[in-house]
PyMOL Python script that loads the backbone (N, CA, C, O; Angstrom):
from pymol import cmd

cmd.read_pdbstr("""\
ATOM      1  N   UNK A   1      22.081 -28.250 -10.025  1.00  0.00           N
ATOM      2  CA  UNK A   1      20.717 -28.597  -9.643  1.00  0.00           C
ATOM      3  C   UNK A   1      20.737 -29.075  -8.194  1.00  0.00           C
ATOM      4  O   UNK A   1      21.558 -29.954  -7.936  1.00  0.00           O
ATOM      5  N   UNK A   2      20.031 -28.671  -7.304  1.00  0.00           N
ATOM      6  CA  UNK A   2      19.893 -28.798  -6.321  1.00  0.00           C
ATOM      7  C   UNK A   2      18.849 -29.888  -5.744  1.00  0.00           C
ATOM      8  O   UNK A   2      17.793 -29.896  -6.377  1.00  0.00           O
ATOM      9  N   UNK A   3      18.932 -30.989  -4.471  1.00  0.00           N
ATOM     10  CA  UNK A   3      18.233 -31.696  -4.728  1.00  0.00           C
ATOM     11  C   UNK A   3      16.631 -31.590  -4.151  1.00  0.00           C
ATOM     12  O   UNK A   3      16.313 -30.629  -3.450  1.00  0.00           O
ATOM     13  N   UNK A   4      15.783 -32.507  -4.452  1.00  0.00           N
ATOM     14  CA  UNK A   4      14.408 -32.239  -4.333  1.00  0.00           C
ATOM     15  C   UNK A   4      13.824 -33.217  -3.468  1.00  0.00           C
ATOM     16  O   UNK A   4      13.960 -34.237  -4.142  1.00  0.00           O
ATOM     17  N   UNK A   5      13.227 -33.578  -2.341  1.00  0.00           N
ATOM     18  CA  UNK A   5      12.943 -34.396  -1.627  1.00  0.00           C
ATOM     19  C   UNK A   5      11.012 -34.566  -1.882  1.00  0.00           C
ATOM     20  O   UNK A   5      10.165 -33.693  -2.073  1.00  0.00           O
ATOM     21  N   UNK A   6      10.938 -35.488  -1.815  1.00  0.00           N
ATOM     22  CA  UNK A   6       9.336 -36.089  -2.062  1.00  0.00           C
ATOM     23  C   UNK A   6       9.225 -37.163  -1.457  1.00  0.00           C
ATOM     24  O   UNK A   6      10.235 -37.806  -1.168  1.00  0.00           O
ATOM     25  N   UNK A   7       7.668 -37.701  -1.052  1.00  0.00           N
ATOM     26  CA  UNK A   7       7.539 -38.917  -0.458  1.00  0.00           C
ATOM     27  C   UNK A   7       6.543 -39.468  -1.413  1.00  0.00           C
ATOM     28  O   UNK A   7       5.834 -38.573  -1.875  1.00  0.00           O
ATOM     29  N   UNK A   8       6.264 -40.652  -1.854  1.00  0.00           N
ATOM     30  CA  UNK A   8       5.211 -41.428  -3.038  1.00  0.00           C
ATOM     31  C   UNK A   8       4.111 -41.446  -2.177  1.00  0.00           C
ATOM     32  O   UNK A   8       4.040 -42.023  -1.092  1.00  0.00           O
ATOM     33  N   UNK A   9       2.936 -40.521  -2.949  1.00  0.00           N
ATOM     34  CA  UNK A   9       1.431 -40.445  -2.244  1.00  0.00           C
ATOM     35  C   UNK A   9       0.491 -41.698  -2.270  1.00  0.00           C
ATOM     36  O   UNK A   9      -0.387 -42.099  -1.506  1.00  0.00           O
ATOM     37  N   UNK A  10       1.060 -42.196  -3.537  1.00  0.00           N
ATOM     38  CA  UNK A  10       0.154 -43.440  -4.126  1.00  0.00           C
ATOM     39  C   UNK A  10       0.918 -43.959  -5.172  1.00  0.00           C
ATOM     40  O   UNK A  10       1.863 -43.382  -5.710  1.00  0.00           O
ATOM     41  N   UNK A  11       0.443 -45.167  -5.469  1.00  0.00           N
ATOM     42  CA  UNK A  11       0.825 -45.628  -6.433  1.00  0.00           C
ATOM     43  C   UNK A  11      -0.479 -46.674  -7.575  1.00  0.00           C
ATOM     44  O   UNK A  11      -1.064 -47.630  -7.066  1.00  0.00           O
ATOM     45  N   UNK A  12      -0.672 -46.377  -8.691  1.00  0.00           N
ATOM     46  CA  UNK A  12      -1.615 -46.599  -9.636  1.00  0.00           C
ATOM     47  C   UNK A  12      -1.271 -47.226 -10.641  1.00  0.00           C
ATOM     48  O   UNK A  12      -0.771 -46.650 -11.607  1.00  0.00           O
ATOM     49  N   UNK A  13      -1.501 -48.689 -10.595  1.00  0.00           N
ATOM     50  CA  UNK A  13      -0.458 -49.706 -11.963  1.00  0.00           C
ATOM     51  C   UNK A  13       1.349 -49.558 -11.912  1.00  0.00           C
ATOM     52  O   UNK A  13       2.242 -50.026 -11.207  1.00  0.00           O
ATOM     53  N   UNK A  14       1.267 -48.653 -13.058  1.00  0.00           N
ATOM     54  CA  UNK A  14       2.674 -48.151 -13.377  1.00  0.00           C
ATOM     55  C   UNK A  14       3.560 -47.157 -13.325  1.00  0.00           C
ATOM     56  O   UNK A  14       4.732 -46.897 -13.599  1.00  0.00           O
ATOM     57  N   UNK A  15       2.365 -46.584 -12.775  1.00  0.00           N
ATOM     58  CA  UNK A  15       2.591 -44.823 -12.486  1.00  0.00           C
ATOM     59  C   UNK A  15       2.797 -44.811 -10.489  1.00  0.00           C
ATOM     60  O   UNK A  15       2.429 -45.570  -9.593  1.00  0.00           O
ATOM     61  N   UNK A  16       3.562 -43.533 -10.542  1.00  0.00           N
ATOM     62  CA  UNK A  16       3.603 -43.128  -8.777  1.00  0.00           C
ATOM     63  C   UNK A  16       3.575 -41.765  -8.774  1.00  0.00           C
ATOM     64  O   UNK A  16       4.445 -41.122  -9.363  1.00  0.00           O
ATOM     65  N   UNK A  17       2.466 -41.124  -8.040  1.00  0.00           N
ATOM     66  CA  UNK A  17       2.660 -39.803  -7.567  1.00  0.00           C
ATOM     67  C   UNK A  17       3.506 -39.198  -6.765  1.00  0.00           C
ATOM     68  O   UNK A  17       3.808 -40.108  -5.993  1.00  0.00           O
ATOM     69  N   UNK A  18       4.291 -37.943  -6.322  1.00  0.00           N
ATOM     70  CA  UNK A  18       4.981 -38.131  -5.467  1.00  0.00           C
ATOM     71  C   UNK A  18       4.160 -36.813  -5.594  1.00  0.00           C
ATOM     72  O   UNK A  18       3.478 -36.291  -6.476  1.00  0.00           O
ATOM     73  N   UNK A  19       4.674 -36.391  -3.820  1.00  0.00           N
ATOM     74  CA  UNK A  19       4.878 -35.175  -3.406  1.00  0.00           C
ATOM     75  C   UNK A  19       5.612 -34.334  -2.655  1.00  0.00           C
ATOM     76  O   UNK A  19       5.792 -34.616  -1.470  1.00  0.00           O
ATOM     77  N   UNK A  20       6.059 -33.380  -3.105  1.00  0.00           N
ATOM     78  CA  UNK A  20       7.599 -32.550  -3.062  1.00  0.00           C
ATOM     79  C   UNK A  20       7.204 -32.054  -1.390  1.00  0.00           C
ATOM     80  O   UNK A  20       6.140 -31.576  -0.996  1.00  0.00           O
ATOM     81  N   UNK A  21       8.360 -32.332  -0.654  1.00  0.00           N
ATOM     82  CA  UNK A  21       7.997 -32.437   1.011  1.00  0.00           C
ATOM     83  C   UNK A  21       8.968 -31.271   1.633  1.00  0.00           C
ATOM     84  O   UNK A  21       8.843 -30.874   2.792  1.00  0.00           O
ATOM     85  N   UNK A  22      10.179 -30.658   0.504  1.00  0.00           N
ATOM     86  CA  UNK A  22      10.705 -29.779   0.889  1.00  0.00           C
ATOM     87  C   UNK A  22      10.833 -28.132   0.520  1.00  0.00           C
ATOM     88  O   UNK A  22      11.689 -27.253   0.413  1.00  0.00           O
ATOM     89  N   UNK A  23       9.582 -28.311   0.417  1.00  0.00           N
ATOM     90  CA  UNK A  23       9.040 -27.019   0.149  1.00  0.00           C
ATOM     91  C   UNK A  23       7.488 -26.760   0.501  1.00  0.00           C
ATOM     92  O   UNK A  23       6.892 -27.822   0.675  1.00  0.00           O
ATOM     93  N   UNK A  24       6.658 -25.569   0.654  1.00  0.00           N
ATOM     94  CA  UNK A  24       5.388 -25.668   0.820  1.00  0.00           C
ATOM     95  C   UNK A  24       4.814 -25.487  -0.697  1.00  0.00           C
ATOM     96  O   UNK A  24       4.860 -24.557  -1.503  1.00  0.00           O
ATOM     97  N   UNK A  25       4.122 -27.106  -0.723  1.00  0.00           N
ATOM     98  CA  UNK A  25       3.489 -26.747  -2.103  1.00  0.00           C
ATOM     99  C   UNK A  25       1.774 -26.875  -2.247  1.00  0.00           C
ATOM    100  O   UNK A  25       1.207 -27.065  -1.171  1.00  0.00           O
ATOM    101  N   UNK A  26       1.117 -26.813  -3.155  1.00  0.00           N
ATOM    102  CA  UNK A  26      -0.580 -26.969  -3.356  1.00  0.00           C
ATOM    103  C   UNK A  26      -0.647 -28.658  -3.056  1.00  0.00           C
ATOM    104  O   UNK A  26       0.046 -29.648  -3.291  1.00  0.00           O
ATOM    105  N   UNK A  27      -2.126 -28.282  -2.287  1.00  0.00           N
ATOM    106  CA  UNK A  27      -2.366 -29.532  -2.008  1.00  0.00           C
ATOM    107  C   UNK A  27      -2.511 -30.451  -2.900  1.00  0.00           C
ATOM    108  O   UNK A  27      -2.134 -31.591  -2.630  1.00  0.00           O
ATOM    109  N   UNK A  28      -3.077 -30.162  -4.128  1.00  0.00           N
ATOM    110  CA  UNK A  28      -3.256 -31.349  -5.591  1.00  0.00           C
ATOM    111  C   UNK A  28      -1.780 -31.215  -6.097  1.00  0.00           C
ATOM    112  O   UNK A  28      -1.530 -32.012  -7.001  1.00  0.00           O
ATOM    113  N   UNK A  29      -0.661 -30.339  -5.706  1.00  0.00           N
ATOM    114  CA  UNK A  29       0.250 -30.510  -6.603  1.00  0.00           C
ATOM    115  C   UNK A  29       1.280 -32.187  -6.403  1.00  0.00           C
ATOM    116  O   UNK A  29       1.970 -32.401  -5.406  1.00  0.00           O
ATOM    117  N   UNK A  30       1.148 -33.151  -7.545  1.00  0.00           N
ATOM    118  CA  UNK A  30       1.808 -33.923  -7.217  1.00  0.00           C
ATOM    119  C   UNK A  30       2.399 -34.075  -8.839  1.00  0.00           C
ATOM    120  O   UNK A  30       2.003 -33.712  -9.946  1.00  0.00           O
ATOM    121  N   UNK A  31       3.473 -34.761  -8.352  1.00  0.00           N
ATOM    122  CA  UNK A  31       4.114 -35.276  -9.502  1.00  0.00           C
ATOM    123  C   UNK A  31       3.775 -36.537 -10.645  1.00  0.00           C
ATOM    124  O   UNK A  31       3.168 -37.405 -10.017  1.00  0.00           O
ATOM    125  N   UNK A  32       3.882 -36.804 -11.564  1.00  0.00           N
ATOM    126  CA  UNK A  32       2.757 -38.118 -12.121  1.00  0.00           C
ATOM    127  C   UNK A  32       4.151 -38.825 -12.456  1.00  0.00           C
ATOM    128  O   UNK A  32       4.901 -37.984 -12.950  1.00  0.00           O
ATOM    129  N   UNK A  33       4.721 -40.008 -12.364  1.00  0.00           N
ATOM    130  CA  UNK A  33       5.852 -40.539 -13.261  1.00  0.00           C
ATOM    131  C   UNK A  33       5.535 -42.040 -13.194  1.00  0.00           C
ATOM    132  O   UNK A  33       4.718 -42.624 -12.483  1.00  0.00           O
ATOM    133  N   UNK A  34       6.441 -42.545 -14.174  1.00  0.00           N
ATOM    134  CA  UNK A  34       6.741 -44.338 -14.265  1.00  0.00           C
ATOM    135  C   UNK A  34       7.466 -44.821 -13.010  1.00  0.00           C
ATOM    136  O   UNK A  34       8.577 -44.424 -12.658  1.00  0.00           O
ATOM    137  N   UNK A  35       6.768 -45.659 -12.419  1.00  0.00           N
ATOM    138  CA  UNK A  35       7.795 -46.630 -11.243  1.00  0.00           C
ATOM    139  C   UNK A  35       9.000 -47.150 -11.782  1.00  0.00           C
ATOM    140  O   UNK A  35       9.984 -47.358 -11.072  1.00  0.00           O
ATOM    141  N   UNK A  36       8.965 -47.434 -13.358  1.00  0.00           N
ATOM    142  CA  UNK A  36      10.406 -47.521 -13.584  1.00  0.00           C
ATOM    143  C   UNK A  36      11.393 -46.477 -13.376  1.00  0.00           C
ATOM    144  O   UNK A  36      12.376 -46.778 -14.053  1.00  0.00           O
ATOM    145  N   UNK A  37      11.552 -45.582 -12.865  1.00  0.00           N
ATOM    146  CA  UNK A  37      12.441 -44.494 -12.464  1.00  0.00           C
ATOM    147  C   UNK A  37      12.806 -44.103 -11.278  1.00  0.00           C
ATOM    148  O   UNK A  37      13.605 -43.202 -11.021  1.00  0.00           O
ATOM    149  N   UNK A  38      11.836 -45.228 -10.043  1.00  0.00           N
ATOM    150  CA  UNK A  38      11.959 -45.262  -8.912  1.00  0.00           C
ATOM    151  C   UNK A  38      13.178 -46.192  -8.550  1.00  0.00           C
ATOM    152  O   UNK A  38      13.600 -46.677  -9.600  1.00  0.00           O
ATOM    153  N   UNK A  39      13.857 -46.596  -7.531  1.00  0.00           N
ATOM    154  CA  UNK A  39      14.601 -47.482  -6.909  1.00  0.00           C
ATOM    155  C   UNK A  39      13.861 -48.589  -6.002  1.00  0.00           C
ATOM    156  O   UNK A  39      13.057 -48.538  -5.072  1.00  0.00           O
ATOM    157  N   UNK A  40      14.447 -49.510  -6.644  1.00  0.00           N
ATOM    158  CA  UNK A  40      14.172 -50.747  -6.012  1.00  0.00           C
ATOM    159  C   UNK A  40      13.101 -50.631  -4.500  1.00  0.00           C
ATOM    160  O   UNK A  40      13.239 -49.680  -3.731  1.00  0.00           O
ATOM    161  N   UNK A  41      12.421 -51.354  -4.335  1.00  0.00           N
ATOM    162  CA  UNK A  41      11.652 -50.819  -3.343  1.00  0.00           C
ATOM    163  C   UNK A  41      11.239 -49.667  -2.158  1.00  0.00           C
ATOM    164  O   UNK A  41      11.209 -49.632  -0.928  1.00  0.00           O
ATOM    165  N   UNK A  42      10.877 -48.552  -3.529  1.00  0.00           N
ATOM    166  CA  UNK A  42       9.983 -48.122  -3.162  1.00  0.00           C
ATOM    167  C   UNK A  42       8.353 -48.057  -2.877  1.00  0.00           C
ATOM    168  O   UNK A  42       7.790 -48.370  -3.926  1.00  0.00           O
ATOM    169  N   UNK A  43       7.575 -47.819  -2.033  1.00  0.00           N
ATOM    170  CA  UNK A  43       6.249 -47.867  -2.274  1.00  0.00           C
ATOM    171  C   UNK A  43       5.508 -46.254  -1.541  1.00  0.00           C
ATOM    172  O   UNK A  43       5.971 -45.127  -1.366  1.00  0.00           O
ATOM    173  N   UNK A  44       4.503 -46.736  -1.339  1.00  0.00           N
ATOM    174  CA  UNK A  44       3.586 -46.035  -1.339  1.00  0.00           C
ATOM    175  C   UNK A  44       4.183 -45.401   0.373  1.00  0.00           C
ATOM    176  O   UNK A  44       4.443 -46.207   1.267  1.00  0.00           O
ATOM    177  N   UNK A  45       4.319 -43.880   0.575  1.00  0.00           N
ATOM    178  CA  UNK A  45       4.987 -43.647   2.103  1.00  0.00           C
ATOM    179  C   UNK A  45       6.733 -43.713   1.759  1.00  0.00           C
ATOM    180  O   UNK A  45       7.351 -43.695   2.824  1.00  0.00           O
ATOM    181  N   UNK A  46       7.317 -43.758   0.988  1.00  0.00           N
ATOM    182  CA  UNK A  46       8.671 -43.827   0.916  1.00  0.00           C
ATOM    183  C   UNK A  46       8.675 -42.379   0.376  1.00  0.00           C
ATOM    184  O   UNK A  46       8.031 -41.700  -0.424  1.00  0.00           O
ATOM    185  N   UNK A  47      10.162 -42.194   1.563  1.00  0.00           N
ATOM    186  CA  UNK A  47      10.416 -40.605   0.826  1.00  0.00           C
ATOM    187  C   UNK A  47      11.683 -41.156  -0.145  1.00  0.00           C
ATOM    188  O   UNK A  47      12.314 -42.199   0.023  1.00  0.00           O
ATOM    189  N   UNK A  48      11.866 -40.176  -1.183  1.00  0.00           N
ATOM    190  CA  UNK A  48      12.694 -39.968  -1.885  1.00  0.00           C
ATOM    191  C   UNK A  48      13.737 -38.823  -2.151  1.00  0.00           C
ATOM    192  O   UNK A  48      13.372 -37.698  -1.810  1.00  0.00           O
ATOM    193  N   UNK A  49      14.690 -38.922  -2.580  1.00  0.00           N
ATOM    194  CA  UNK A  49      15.454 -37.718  -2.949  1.00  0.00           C
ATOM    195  C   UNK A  49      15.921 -37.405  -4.151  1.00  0.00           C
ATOM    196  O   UNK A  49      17.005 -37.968  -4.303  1.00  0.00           O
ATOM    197  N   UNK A  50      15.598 -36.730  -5.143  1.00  0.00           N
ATOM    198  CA  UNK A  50      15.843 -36.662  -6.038  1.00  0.00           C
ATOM    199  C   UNK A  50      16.734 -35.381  -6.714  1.00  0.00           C
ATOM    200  O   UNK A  50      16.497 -34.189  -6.516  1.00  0.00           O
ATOM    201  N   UNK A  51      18.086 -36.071  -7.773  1.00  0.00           N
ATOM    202  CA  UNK A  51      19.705 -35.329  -7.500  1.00  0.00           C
ATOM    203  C   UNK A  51      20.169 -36.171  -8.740  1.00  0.00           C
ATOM    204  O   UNK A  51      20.340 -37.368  -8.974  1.00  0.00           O
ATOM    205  N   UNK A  52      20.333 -34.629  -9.638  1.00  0.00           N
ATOM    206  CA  UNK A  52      20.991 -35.906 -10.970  1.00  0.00           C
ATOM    207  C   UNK A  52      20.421 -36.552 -11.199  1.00  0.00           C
ATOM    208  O   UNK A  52      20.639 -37.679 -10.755  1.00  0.00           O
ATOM    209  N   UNK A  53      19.146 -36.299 -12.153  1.00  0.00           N
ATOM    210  CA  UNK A  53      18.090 -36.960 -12.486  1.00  0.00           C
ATOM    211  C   UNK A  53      18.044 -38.315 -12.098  1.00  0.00           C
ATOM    212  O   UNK A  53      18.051 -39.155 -12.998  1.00  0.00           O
ATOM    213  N   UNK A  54      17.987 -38.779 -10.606  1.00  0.00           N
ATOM    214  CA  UNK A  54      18.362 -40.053 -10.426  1.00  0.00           C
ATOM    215  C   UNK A  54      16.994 -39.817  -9.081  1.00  0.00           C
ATOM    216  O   UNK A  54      16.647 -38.653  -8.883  1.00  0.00           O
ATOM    217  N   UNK A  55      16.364 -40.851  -8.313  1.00  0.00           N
ATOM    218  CA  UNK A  55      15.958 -41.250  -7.650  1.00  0.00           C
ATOM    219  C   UNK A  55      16.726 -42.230  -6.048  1.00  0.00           C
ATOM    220  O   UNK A  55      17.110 -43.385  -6.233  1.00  0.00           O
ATOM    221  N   UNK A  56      16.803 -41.818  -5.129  1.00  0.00           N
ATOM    222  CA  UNK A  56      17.182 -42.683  -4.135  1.00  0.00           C
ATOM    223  C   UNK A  56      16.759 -42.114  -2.945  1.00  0.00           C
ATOM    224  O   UNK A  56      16.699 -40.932  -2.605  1.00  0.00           O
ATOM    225  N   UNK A  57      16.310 -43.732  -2.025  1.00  0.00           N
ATOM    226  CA  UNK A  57      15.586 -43.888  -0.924  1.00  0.00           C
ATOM    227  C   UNK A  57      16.209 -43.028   0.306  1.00  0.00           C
ATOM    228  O   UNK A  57      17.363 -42.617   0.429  1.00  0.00           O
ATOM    229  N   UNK A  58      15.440 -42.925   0.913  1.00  0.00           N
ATOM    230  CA  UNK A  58      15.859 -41.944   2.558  1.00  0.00           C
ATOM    231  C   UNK A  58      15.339 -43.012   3.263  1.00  0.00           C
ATOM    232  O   UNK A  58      15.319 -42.988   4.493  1.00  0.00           O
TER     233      UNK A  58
END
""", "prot")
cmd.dss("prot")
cmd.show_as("cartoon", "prot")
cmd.util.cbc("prot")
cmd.orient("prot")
């Protein structure tokens, strides 16, 4: 699996959208998940990389 880079569009309670930044994707396409699956401070503008179903900051 190859990895996937996204930055968090927003964030809503418990949930964080992300959107996939290394590729060209649809403008509504975002991801919906639990902030529990994020790393320690992330927020809203943080890119991510995601590798081995794991989450970590850039």
């Amino acid at each position: 699996m190859e990895p996937k880079l996204y930055v968090v569009s927003r964030i809503d309670g418990d949930y964080a959208y992300l959107k996939r930044i290394d590729t060209a994707s649809e403008p509504d396409d975002e991801l919906f998940i639990a902030r529990a699956l994020l790393p320690e401070g992330a927020d809203e503008g943080s890119r991510l990389r995601y590798e081995m179903l794991e989450y970590t900051l850039l």
